[in-house]
C-alpha positions as protocol buffer text, in pm:
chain_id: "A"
residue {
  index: 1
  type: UNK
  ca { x: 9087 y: 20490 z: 4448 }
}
residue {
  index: 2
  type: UNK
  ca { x: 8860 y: 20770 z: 4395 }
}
residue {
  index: 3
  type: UNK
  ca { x: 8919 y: 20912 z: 4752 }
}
residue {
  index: 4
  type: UNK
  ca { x: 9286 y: 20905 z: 4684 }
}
residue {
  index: 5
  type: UNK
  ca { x: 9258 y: 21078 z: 4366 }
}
residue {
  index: 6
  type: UNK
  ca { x: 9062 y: 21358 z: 4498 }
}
residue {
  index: 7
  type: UNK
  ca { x: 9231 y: 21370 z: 4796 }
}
residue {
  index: 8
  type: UNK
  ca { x: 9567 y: 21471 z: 4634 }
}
residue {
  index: 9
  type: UNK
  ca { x: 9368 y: 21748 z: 4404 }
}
residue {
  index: 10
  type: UNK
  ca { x: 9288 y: 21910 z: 4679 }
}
residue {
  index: 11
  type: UNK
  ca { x: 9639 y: 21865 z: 4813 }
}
residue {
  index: 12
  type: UNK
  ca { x: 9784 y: 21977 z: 4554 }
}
residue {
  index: 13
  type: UNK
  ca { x: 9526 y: 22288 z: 4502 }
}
residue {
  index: 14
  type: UNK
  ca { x: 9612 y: 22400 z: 4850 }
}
residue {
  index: 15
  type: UNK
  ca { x: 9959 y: 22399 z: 4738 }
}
residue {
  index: 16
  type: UNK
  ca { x: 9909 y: 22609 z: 4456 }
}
residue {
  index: 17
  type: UNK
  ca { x: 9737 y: 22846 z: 4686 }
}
residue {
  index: 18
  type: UNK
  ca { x: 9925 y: 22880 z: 4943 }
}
residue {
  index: 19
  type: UNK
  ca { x: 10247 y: 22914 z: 4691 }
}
residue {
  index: 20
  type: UNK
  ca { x: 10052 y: 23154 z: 4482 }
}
residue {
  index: 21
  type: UNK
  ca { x: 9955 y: 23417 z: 4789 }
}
residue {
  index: 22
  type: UNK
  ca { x: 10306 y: 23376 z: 4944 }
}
residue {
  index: 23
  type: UNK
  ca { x: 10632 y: 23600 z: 4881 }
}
residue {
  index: 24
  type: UNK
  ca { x: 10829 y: 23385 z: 4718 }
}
residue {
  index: 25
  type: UNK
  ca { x: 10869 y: 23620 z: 4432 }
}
residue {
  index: 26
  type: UNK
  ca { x: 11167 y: 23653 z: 4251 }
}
residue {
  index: 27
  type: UNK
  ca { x: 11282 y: 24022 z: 4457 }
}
residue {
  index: 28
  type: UNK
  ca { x: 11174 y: 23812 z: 4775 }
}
residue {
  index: 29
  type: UNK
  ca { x: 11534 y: 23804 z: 4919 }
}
residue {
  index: 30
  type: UNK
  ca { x: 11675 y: 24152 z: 4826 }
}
residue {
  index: 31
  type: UNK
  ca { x: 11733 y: 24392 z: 5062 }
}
residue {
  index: 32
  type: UNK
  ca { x: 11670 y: 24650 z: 4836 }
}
residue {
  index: 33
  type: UNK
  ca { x: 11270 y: 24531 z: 4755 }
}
residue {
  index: 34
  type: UNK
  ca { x: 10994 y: 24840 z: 4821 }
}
residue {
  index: 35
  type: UNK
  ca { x: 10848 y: 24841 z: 5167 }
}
residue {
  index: 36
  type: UNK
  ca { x: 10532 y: 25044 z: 5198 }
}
residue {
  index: 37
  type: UNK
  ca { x: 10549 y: 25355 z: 5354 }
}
residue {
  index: 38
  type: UNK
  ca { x: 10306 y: 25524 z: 5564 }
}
residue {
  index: 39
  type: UNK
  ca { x: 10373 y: 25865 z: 5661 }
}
residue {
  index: 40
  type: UNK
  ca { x: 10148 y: 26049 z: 5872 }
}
residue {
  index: 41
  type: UNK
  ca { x: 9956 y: 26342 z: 5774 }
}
residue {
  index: 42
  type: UNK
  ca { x: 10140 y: 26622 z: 6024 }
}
residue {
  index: 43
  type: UNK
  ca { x: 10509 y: 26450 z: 5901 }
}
residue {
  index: 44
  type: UNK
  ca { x: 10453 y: 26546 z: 5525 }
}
residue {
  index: 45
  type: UNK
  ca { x: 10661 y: 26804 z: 5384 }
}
residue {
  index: 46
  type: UNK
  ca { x: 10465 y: 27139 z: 5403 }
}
residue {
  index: 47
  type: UNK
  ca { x: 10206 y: 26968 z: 5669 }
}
residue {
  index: 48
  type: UNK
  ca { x: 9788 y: 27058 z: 5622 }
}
residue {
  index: 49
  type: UNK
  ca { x: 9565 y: 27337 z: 5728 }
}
residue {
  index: 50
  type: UNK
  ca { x: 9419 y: 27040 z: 5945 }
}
residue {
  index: 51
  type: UNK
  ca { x: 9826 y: 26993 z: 6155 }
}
residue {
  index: 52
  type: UNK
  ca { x: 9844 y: 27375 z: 6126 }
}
residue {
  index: 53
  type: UNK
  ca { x: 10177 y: 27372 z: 5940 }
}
residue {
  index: 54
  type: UNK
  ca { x: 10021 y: 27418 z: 5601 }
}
residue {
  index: 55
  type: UNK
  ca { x: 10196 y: 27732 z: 5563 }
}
residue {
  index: 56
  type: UNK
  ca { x: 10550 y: 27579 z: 5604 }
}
residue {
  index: 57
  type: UNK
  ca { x: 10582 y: 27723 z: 5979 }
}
residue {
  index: 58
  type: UNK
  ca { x: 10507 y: 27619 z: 6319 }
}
residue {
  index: 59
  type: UNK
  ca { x: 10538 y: 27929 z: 6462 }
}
residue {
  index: 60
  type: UNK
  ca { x: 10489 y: 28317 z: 6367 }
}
residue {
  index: 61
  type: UNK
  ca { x: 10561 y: 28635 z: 6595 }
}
residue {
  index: 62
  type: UNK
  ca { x: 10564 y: 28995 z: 6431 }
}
residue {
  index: 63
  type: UNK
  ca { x: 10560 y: 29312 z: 6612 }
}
residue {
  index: 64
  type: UNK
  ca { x: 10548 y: 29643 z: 6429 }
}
residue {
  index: 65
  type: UNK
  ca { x: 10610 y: 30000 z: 6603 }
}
residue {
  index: 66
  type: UNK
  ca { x: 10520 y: 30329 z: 6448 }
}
residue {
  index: 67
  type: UNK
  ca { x: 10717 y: 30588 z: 6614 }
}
residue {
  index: 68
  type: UNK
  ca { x: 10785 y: 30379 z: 6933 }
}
residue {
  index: 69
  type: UNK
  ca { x: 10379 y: 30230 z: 6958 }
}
residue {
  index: 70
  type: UNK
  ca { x: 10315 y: 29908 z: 6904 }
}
residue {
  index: 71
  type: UNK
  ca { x: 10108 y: 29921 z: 6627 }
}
residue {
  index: 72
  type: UNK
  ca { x: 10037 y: 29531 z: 6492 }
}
residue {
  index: 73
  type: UNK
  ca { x: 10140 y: 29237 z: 6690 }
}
residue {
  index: 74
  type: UNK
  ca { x: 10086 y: 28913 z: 6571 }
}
residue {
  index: 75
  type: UNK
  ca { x: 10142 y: 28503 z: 6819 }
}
residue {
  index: 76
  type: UNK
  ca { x: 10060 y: 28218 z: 6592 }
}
residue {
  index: 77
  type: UNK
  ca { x: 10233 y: 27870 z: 6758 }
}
residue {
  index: 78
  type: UNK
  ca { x: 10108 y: 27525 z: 6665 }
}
residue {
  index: 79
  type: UNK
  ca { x: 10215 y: 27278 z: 6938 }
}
residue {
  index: 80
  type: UNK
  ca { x: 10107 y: 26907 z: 6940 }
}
residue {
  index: 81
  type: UNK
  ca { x: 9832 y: 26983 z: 6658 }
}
residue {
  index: 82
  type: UNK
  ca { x: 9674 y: 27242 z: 6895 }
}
residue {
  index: 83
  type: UNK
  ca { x: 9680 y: 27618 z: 6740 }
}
residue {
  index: 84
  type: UNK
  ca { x: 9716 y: 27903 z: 6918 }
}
residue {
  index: 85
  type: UNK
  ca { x: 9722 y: 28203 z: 6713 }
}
residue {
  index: 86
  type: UNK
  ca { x: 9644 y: 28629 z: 6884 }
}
residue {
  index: 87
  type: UNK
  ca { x: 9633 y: 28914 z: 6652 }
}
residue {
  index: 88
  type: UNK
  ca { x: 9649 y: 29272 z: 6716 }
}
residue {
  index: 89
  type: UNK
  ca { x: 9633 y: 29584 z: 6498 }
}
residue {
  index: 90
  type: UNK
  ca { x: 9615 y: 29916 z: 6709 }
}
residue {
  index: 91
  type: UNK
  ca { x: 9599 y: 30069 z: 6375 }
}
residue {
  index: 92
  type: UNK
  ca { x: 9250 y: 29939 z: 6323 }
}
residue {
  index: 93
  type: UNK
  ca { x: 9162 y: 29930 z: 6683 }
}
residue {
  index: 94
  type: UNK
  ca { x: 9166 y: 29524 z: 6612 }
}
residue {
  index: 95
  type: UNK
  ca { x: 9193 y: 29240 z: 6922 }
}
residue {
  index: 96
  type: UNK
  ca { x: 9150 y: 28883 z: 6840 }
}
residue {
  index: 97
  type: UNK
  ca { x: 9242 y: 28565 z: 6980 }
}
residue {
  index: 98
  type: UNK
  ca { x: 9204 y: 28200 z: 6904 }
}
residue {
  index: 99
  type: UNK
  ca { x: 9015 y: 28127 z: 6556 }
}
residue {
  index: 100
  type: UNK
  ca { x: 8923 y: 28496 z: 6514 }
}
residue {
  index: 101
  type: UNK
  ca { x: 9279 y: 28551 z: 6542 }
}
residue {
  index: 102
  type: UNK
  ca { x: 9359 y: 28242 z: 6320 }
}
residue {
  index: 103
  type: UNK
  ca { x: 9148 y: 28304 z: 6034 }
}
residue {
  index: 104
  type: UNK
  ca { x: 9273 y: 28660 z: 6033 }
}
residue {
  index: 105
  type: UNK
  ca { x: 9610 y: 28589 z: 6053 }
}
residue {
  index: 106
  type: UNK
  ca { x: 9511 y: 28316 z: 5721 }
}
residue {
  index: 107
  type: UNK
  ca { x: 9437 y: 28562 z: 5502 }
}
residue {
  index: 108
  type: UNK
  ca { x: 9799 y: 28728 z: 5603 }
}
residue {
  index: 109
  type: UNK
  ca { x: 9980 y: 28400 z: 5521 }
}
residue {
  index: 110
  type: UNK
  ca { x: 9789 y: 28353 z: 5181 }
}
residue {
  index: 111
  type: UNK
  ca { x: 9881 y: 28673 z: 5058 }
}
residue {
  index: 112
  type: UNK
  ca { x: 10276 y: 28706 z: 5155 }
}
residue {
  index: 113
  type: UNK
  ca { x: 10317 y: 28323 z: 5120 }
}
residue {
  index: 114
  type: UNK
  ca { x: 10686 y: 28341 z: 5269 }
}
residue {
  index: 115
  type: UNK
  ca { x: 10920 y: 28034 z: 5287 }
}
residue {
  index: 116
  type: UNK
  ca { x: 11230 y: 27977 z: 5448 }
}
residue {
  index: 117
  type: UNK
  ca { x: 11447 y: 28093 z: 5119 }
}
residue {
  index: 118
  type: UNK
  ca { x: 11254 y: 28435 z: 5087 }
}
residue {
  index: 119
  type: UNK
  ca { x: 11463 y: 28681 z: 5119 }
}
residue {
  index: 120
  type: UNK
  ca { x: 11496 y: 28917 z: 5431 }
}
residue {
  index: 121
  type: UNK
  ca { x: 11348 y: 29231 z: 5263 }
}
residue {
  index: 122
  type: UNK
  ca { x: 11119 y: 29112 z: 5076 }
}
residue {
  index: 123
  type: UNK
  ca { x: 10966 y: 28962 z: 5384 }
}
residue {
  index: 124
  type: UNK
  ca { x: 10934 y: 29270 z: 5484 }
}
residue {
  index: 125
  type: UNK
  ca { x: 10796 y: 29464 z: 5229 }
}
residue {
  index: 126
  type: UNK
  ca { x: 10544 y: 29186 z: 5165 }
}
residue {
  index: 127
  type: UNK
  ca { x: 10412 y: 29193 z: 5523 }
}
residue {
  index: 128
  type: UNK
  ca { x: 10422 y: 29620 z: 5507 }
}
residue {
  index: 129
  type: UNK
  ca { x: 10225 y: 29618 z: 5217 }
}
residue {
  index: 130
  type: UNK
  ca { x: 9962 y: 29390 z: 5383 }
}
residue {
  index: 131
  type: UNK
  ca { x: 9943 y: 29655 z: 5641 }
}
residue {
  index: 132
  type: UNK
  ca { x: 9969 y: 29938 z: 5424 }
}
residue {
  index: 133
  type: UNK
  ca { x: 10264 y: 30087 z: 5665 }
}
residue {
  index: 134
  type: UNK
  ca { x: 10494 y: 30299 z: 5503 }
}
residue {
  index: 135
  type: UNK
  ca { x: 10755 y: 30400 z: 5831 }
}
residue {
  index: 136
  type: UNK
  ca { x: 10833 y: 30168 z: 6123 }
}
residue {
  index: 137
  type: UNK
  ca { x: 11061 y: 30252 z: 6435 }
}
residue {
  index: 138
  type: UNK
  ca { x: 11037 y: 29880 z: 6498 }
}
residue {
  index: 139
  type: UNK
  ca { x: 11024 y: 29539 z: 6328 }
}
residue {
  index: 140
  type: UNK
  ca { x: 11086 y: 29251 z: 6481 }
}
residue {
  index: 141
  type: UNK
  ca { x: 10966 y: 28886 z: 6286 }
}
residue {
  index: 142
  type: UNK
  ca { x: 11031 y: 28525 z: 6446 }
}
residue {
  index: 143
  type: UNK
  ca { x: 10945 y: 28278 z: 6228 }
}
residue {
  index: 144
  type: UNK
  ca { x: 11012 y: 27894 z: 6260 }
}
residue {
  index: 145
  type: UNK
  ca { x: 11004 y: 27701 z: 5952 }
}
residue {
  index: 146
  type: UNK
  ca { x: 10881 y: 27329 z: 5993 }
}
residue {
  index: 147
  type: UNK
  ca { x: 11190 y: 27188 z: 5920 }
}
residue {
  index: 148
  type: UNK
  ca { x: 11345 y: 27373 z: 6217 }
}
residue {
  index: 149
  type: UNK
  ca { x: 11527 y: 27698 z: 6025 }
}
residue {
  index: 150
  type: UNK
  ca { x: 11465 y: 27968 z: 6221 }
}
residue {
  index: 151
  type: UNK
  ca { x: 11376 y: 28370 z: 6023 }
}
residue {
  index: 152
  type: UNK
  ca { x: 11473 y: 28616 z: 6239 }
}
residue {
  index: 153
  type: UNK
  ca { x: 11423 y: 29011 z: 6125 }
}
residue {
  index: 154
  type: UNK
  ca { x: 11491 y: 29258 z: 6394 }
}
residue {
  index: 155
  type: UNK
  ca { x: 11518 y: 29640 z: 6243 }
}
residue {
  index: 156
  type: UNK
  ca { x: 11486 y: 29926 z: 6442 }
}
residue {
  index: 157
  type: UNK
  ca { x: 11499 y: 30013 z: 6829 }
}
């Protein structure tokens, strides 16, 4: 009698357990329960230093002329979390590619910190000011937000 008495105990422990880690809550059946959500790192708004799209674009080209010389021309693409970034400024007799390039091209991006709303000129002051230009025959900006708007400047020849 014993047996039988512990024997259903258990029974009936197991019961409780399984019951008590299963989703039978009462929001079990809606459709409109919380799921989790996992989002990857590269797929958040605004992205990481890490994806390369920290700066809210995937891809940068500027080209500056002073009376018909190319004077600073900037490549910065990020493609399949690889970076690719070149930087020239004849003005400072200045070549760089790859990191060099990147981290000089960083410390542009920190200091104009454009989005896709910023307006036209002020784009263009900002990144003139950086410089410290004054006249331009040419200026011609490409930049591709990460939500796929697309800045396009062109002023001059």
């Amino acid at each position: 009698m014993k047996k039988i008495i512990f024997l259903g105990f258990v029974l009936l422990l197991g019961a409780f357990i399984v019951s008590g880690c299963g989703n039978f809550g009462k929001n079990a059946d809606k459709s409109n329960r919380e799921e989790a959500v996992i989002i990857p790192e590269k797929d958040k708004v605004g992205g990481s230093m890490q994806t390369g799209n920290g700066y809210g674009f995937d891809k940068f080209d500027l080209d500056i002329e002073i009376d018909g010389k190319d004077a600073v021309d900037a490549e910065y693409d990020v493609s399949k979390s690889k970076i690719e970034a070149e930087f020239e400024n004849k003005l400072e007799n200045v070549k760089l590619k790859n990191d060099d390039a990147f981290n000089e091209l960083d410390k542009l991006f920190v200091d104009i910190m454009i989005t896709k709303d910023t307006p036209k000129q002020e784009v263009i002051d900002k990144i003139l000011k950086y410089y410290g230009i004054d006249t331009y025959s040419k200026f011609d900006l490409e930049v591709e937000f990460d939500d796929g708007i697309l800045l396009d400047i062109e002023e001059g020849q």
